[in-house]
Phi, psi and omega in degrees: 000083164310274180232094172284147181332309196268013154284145183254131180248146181250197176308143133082033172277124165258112172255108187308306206248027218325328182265011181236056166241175187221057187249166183176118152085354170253157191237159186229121182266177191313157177033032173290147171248139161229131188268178197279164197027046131296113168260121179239131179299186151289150184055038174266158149213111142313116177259200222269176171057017184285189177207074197261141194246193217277167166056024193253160165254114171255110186287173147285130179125358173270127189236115169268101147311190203286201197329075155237150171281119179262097168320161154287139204048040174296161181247054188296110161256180198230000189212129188272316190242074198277120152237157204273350162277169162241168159013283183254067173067344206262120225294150179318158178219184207261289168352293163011293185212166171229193179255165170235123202287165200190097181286169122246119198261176177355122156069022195247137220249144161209132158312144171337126146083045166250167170243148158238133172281181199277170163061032189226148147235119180299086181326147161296123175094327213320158149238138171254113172297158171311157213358042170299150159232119167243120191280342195204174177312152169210095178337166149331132150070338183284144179245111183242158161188157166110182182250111334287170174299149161219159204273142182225034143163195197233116171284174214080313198286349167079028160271148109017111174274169202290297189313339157287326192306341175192134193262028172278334202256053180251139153268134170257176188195116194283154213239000150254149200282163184262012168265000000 
C-alpha cells in the first residue's frame, strides 16, 4: 500500500519511491522529502521543508513542524502501556485507547535509530544523537543523547559538535584519476 488517496500532499513533495512507502490519512506540507520504506499514519502532520530519511516510522498523535529532520529508522510511538487484548480476551479496537500526541517542533534534528516515546516534545532547533531513546520533554536548543536521553549541551553556546570538531575523519574522494 503506497500513498493513499485520502493523504494531503503540499506542493513540490518528493516522495523518492511511492511505491516502498506506507502513507495514509496524513498531510505533508510543501517541499518535504520523504525516503523509501517510510510508514506515516492517519493524523500525522508533517510540515513544510522536512526531510524523513528510509525506514522511520510516524504513528499517529505525531505532529512535525516545519524543517525538521527525521533520521533513518527514528521510531515515534503513541501509547505508553500498549496491549494488543483488553481483560476479557478480546482484541483492543481503536474504541480502546487513546493516543498521546507527541511534537516536534521547528528546525529540530533526531538522529538515526532514536526512539520517541509517546507524550514528549522535542524543542525548536533540539538535536536528538542517533539511537537516543527519548522519555521526556527535550527543551529548545538542547543537544540530547544516550538511553534515556539526557540534555549534554546547547547549539547555541558555540562549541563545536565532535562531527565539526575536525574535517579529517570527512572521507574525499580524489579528483583525479587513479589509472
Amino acid at each position: 500500500m503506497p500513498v493513499n488517496d485520502d493523504v494531503k500532499i503540499g506542493s513540490n513533495v518528493k516522495i523518492f519511491h511511492p511505491n516502498l512507502v506506507n502513507l495514509y490519512g496524513c498531510e505533508i506540507g510543501d517541499e518535504t522529502k520523504i525516503g523509501s520504506f517510510v510508514e506515516i499514519q492517519k493524523n500525522v502532520i508533517i510540515g513544510s521543508r522536512c526531510k524523513i530519511s528510509s525506514h522511520s516510522f510516524l504513528c499517529e498523535g505525531v505532529i512535525i513542524e516545519d524543517e525538521v529532520f527525521i533520521g533513518h529508522g527514528v521510531m515515534f510511538t503513541n501509547d505508553l502501556y500498549p496491549h494488543a487484548a483488553n481483560e476479557d480476551g478480546s482484541l483492543k479496537t481503536d474504541a480502546d485507547w487513546y493516543v498521546l500526541k507527541t511534537q516536534v517542533k521547528r528546525r529540530a534534528s533526531i538522529g538515526s535509530n532514536a526512539t520517541i516515546l509517546p507524550g514528549v516534545t522535542i524543542g525548536e532547533k533540539a538535536i536528538i544523537g542517533a539511537g537516543a531513546v527519548v522519555t521526556r520533554d527535550i527543551p529548545d536548543y538542547a543537544i540530547a543523547v544516550g538511553v534515556p536521553a539526557r540534555v549534554i549541551g546547547d547549539v547555541r553556546d558555540g562549541t563545536k559538535l565532535p562531527h565539526e570538531a575536525t574535517r579529517s575523519s570527512i572521507l574525499e574522494i580524489p579528483t583525479t584519476s587513479l589509472s
